[in-house]
C-alpha positions in Angstrom: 54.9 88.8 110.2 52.1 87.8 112.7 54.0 85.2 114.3 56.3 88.2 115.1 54.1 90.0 116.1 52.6 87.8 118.4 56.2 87.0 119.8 56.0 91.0 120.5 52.8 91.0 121.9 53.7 88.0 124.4 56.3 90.1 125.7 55.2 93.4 125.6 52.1 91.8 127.7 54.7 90.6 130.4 56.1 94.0 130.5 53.0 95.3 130.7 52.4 93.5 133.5 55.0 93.8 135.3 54.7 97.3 134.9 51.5 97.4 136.4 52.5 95.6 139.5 55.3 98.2 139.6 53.0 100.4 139.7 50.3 98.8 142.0 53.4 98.2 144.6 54.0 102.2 144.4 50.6 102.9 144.8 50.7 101.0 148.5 53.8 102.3 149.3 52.6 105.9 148.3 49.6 105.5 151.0 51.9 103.4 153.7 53.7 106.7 153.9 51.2 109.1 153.8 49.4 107.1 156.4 52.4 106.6 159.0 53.1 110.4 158.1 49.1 111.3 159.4 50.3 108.9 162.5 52.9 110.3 162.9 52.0 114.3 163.6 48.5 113.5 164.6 49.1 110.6 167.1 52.5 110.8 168.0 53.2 114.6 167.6 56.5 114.4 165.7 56.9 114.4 161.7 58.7 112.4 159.7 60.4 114.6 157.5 60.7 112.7 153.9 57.6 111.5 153.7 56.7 114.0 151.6 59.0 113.6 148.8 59.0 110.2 149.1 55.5 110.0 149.0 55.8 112.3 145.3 58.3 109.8 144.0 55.9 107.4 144.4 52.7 109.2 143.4 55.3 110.3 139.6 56.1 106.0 139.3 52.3 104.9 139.6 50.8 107.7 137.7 53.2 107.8 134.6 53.6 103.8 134.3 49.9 103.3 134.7 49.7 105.5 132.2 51.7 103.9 129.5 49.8 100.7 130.7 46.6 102.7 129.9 48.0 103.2 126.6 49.0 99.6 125.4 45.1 98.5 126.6 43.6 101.9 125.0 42.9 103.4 128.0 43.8 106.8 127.2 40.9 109.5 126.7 39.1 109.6 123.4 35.9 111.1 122.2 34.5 108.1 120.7 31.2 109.0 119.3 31.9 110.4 115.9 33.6 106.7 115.4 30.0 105.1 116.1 29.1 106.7 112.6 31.9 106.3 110.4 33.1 103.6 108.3 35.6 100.9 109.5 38.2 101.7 107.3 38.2 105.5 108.8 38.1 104.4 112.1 41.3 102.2 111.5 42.5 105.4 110.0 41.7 108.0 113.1 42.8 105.5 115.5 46.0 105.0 114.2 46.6 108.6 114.0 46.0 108.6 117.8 48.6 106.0 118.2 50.6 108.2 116.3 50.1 111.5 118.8 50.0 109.7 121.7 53.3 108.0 120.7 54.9 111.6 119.7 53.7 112.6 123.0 55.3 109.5 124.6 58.6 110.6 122.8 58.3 114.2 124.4 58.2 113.0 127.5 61.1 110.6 127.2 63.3 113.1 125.5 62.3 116.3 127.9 62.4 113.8 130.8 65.9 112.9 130.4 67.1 116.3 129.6 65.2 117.7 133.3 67.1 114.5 134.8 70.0 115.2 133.5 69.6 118.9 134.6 69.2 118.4 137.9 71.2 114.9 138.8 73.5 117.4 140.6 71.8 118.6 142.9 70.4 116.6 146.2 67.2 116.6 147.9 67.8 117.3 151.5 65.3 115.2 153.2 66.1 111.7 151.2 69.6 112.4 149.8 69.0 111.7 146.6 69.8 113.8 143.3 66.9 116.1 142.0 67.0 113.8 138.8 65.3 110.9 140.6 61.7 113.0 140.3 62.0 113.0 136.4 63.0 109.3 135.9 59.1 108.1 136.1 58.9 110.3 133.1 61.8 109.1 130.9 60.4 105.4 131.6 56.7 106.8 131.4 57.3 108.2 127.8 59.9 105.4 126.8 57.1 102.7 127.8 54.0 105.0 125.8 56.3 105.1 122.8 56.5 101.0 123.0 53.2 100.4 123.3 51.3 103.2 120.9 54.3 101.4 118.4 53.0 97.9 119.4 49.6 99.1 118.6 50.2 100.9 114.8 52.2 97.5 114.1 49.4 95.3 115.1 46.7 97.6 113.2 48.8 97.6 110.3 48.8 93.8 110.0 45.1 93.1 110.4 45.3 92.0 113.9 43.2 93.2 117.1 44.7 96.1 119.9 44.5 95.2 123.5 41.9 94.6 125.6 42.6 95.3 129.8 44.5 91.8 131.0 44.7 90.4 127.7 48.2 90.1 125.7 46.2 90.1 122.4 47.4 86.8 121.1 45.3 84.9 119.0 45.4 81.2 119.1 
């Protein structure tokens, strides 16, 4: 079982990654057009029109997948000192039973993700032509990606074996 698990591990840490750079690249892009937007109506006096929204898109893609990042290295908040005074075992215990909300909550926002997507594919946006939807499909990979991870963290709990640490892919040699 731990040489699957390692297998997983090994690849959830390259999507992971990748995710991250994802979500880096969105980042930049996010300021790029916030700053040519400044540029733009301050300097030059005329606006760019979809900056805006396309400046959100990318705001909803770094957030919600730097999230689920946060969640596979344990990142998310927790109010850690009761743990400082309780046994190991219980510790084990209460953090798997955050995997387990923080996964449910990963779930809700696949499921209510794709049903806003699907609810508003229809319709466009005017500025960048694309359907409404596109604003909800950070979430449905946001929540799909926090369900991954909190599972690759219950499974590696369960068999004895450490939970991440930022930049590692938790492999043991």
């Amino acid at each position: 079982m731990q040489d699957g698990l390692k297998v997983l591990a090994r690849l959830f840490g390259v999507l992971a990654r990748i995710t991250l750079y994802i979500s880096g690249t969105c980042l930049i892009l996010m300021t790029a057009v916030v700053a040519a937007q400044v540029f733009m109506r301050y300097v030059i006096g005329s606006s760019i029109v979809w900056s805006e929204p396309l400046a959100v898109q990318f705001m909803g893609w770094f957030i919600l997948l730097g999230a689920a990042v946060g969640t596979r290295e344990g990142y998310h908040l927790s109010f850690d000192v009761l743990l400082m005074f309780l046994p190991q075992g219980v510790v084990r215990f209460l953090h798997s039973v955050s995997d387990l909300v923080v996964g449910a909550f990963g779930a809700g926002m696949f499921w209510f993700g794709l049903e806003l997507a699907r609810r508003t594919w229809s319709s466009k946006m005017p500025t960048l032509g694309l359907p409404d939807g596109t604003n909800f499909l950070p979430l449905v990979l946001g929540g799909l990606l926090v369900v991954l991870f909190s599972g690759e963290r219950l499974l590696r709990r369960a068999a004895g074996m450490q939970t991440a640490r930022f930049g590692e892919d938790m492999v043991e040699d």
